[in-house]
C-alpha positions, 0 to 999 in steps of 0.5 A: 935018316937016308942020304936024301935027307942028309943030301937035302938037307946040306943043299937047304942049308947052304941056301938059307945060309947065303941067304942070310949073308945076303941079308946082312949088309957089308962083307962077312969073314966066315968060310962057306963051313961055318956058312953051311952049318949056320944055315943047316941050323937056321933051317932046322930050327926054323922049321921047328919054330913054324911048326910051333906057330902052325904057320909050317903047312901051308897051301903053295910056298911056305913063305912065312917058315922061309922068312923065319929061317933066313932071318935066323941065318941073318943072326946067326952068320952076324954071331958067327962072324962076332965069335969069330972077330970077324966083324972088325980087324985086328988093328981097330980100324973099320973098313969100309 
């Protein structure tokens, strides 16, 4: 892979990756690290999936893959932040 590719594909993953914060309601206890290698996945594996249900080339944006990966960046930043114990503090009391 040449350094475009890698560059690309880093700038593609933190875009899908705050997407997918984005799309997940309330705040998410995960640095930016963990939110660029979920959406590098997210990307990858998204792309992988549109590609399986031939909806990956299409004419002008490819909107359905763009959903696929973001959707999968939702899920995974909620993991991320469930793995992580982000999701709700320490003492048992959920914040608002």
């Amino acid at each position: 892979m040449e350094i475009s590719g890698i560059f690309t594909a880093i700038v593609i993953g933190i875009v899908i990756g705050v997407l997918g914060r984005l799309a997940i309601p309330g705040r998410q206890r995960i640095g930016i690290l963990w939110t660029l290698l979920v959406g590098i996945a997210a990307a990858l594996i998204g792309t992988g999936l549109a590609g399986a249900f031939d909806v990956a080339e299409t004419d002008g944006i490819d909107w359905i893959e763009l959903a696929m990966q973001i959707g999968l960046a939702a899920v995974g930043v909620a993991g991320v932040e469930r793995l992580k114990g982000g999701a709700e503090p320490s003492d048992g009391v959920p914040r608002v």
